[in-house]
Residue, then its C-alpha position, 0 to 999 in steps of 0.5 A: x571219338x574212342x581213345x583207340x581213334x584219339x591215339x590214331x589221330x591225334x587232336x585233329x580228328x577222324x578224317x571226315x571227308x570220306x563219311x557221308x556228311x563230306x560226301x553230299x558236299x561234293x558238288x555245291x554250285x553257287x551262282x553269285x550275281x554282284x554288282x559288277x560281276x556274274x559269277x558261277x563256282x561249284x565247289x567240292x567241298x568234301x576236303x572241307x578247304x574250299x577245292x573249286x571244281x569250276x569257276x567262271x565270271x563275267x564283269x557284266x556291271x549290273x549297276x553301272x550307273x545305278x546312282x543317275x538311273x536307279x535301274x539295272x544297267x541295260x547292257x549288264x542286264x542283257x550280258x547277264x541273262x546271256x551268262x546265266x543262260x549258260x551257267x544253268x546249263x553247265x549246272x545240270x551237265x554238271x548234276x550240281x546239287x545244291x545249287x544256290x543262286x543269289x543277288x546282291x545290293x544291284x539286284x536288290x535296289x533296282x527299279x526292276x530288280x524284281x522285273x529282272x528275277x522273273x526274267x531269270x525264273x522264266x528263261x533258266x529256271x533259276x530262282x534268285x534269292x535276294x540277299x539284304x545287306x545284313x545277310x551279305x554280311x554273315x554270309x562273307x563272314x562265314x566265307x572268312x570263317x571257312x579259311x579261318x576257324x575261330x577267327x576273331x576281328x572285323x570283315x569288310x566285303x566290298x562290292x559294286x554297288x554296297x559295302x559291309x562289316x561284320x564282327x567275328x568273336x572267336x568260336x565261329x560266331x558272327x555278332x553285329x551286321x551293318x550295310x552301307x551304299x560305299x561301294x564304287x559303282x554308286x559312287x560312280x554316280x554322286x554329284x558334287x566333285x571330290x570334295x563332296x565325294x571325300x564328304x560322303x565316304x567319312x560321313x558314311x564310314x564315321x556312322x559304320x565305325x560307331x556300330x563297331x567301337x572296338x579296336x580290331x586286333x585284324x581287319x579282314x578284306x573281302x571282295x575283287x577290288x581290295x584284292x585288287x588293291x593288295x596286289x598292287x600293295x605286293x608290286x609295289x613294295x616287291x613281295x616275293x609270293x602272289x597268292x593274295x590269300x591271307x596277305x597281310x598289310x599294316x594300316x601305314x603300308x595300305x596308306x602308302x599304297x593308296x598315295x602310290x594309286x593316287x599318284x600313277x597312271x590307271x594304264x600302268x598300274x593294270x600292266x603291273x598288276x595284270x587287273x583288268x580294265x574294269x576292275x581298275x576302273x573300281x580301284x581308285x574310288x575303293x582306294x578312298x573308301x579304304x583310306x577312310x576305313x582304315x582311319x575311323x577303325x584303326x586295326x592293328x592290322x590287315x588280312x586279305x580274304x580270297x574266301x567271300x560269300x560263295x565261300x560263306x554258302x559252302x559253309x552254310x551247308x556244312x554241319x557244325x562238325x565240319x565247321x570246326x575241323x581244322x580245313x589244312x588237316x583235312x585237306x592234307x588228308x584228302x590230298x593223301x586219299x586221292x593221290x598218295x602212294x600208299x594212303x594212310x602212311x602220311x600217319x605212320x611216318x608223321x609218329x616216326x619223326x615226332x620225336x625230333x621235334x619235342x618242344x614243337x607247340x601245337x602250331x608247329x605240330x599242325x605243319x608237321x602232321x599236313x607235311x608228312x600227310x602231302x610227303x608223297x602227294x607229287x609223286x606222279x611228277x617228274x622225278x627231275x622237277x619233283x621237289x620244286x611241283x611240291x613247293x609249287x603246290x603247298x605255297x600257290x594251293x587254295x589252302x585255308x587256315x595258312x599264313x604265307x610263312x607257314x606256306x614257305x615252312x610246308x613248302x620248304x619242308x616237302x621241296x626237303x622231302x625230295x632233294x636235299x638241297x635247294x640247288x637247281x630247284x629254281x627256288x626264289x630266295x627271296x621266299x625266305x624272307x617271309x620265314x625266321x632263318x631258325x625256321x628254314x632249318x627247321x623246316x629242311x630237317x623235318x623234309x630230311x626226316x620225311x625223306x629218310x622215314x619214307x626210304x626207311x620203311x614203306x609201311x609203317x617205320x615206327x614198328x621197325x625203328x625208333x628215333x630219339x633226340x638228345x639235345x644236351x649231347x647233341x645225338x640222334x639215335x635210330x634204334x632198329x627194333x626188329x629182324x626186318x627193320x635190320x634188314x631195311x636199313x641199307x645203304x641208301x637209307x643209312x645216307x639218308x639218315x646221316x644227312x638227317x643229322x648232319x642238318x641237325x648238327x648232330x652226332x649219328x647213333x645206330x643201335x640195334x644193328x645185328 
């Protein structure tokens, strides 16, 4: 990247979508055939945060009586075949490319596991590629990798029939890889009463943790029944947001959540939560997995991933160029070239309000800068109902490389931008509980910024005035630095900036006026 390019962007980059590395990502399809599920997604992977194009499953349970058998589940196998007939001939409608079929731990120790692949190859066309345990294992960890570049800690991915770990050291990479037979299904099938059953899963666990003698500063959770898990975490202690992505738990809160499973009926703990039968038929058996997890690794603490292995074979295909790239940036970026106004002006007006913010660390500068780029994303919507689309979509988007209280900041922040209070929003105000109250403000004051840079000028603000904040004084001063940015700053946006600094707590200075 040129100094011209650097001084344009910023840290973050050229945007990549549009070039033709992004482009051929368009359409990546995986078929995912688990232990418990069948699953088919194509992905458009251009905006590099995973967007899904198409998301289907099956709950086939494939290795539902594994343990007594060691054959695929008759019934599953039928439903499977049925459902794979159907997601390959989505996939051609679809003109997917690449499509990747792969098969995890039921597949892969079955009896007729390779009876199983043929008959997929024959009736489909779908050649199954089988994953051994190891590879499951890179694989979720690049799924991790996906929603958090450089993310350093411990994943465990949870299936039917198979549990793994493995260590991400910061940089992208995944070191050590371990498979385990802890996943519910399997253990669906042992002999022995509970007492055996609690045996097993410590021995088991105990013989894991060895491989990993580090403490882990953050656990990564991957896999339906631990997000099965987290959303009955979420019921149970009143958590304001339902996205389960990036959710995060302490080892205390998951052991008082496990007690709480224990404790309550399976009926209603589905009514609660909204799981499905067979998914809270896992929950229960993976509840004492993850007891014992918890115990033996002993994190500091616990983040739930919705990004797994597809996710992780999305990010196989993509260059280490892209891999890198910051995946809200880049989706913001998107976002604004597909939807926005005037595409390009989330730049322009992102230089106009940085001056308000000069103590902003990178973190906060990242927010800022996805913030002004999605400023005008929701324009579409009803101007009645505006702000609160635009909080809707910046707290509930599958978005990667966000905390819940950096989604409450860019929600509060765009919901800001369109009305400059919450009042009749329908806005739920325990939300602001997940943010420190110093951020709310900061949050509402870069939503009037936006607000009044996007009425000042609707090209590019900074070539018609300049803003300057004087802390020790407590001014803001808009100085008009051209003909036509005097002829701009009409009565609307003169509201607009003295509700700016009223909000800032600020006194108004206007220079420049002819």
């Amino acid at each position: 990247m040129n100094a011209e390019q650097q001084a344009e962007f910023g840290p973050f980059g050229v945007p990549v979508f549009d070039g033709p590395e992004a482009r051929s990502l368009a359409r990546v399809g995986v078929i995912d055939i688990g232990s418990n599920s069948v699953r088919f997604v194509v992905f458009d992977g251009a905006a590099r945060s995973p967007a899904y194009y198409f998301n289907e499953k099956i709950l086939c349970g494939l290795g539902a009586g594994f343990a007594e058998t060691g054959r695929l589940n008759a019934r599953g196998r039928a439903r499977a075949l049925v459902a794979l007939r159907r997601f390959a001939a989505l996939a051609a409608g679809m003109a997917v490319s690449p499509l990747v079929t792969v098969a995890t731990a039921a597949v892969r120790d079955a009896e007729d596991g390779p009876e199983f692949r043929e008959d997929v190859l024959r009736e489909t066309g779908l050649n199954i590629r089988i994953l051994d345990g190891e590879e499951e294992a890179r694989l979720s960890a690049q799924g991790v990798l996906l929603g958090w570049p450089g993310a350093e800690g411990l994943i465990c991915d949870i299936g039917g029939s198979s549990m793994e770990l493995a260590e991400l050291r910061g940089e992208g990479e995944v070191g050590l890889r371990r498979t385990s037979g802890l996943g519910p299904l399997k253990l669906m099938g042992m002999k022995g009463g509970k007492k055996a059953l609690r045996a097993h899963i410590k021995s088991e666990i105990a013989e894991l943790a060895d491989d990993f003698p580090m403490r882990p500063k953050r656990l990564f959770l991957v896999g339906g029944s631990w997000r099965a898990i987290a959303r009955i975490d979420m019921v149970r202690r009143g958590y304001p947001l339902s996205v389960l992505h990036e959710y995060r738990m302490t080892p205390k809160t998951i052991l008082q959540t496990i007690k709480y499973i224990e404790a309550t009926d399976v009926d209603t703990l589905r009514a609660q939560t909204g799981n499905s039968a067979e998914r809270m038929r896992l929950v229960p058996l993976a509840a004492q997995v993850l007891r014992g997890l918890v115990r033996q690794v002993r994190p500091e603490e616990v983040a739930i991933s919705s990004y797994g292995i597809r996710e992780g074979l999305l990010y196989d295909q993509m260059s280490d160029t892209l891999r890198h790239r910051d995946p809200l940036i880049e989706a913001a970026r998107h976002a604004e070239a597909s939807s926005a106004r005037a595409p390009g002006f989330g730049r322009a007006l992102y230089r106009f309000v940085e001056p308000l913010f000069p103590r902003a660390k990178p973190a906060k500068q990242r927010l800022m800068r996805a913030a002004c780029l999605l400023h005008d994303v929701s324009w579409r919507a009803h101007p009645d109902y505006r702000a609160e689309v635009c909080f809707d979509n910046a707290t509930r988007a599958n978005l990667g490389g966000l905390t819940h209280g950096e989604r409450i900041y860019l929600g509060l922040a765009l919901l800001h931008r369109y009305k400059s209070n919450r009042a009749g929003t329908g806005f739920n105000a325990e939300l602001l509980s997940l943010l420190p109250e110093t951020q709310v403000l900061e949050a509402e004051i870069l939503g009037r910024a936006m607000r009044f840079g996007a009425m000042f000028a609707v090209a590019n603000p900074v070539d018609h005035g300049r803003l300057t904040l004087r802390p020790k004084r407590r001014e803001v001063i808009l100085k008009l630095t051209s003909d036509e940015g005097r002829d701009l700053f009409g009565e609307v946006a003169e509201a607009r900036f003295k509700s700016l600094v009223t909000a800032m707590e600020c006194e108004p200075i206007i220079r420049g006026r002819a």
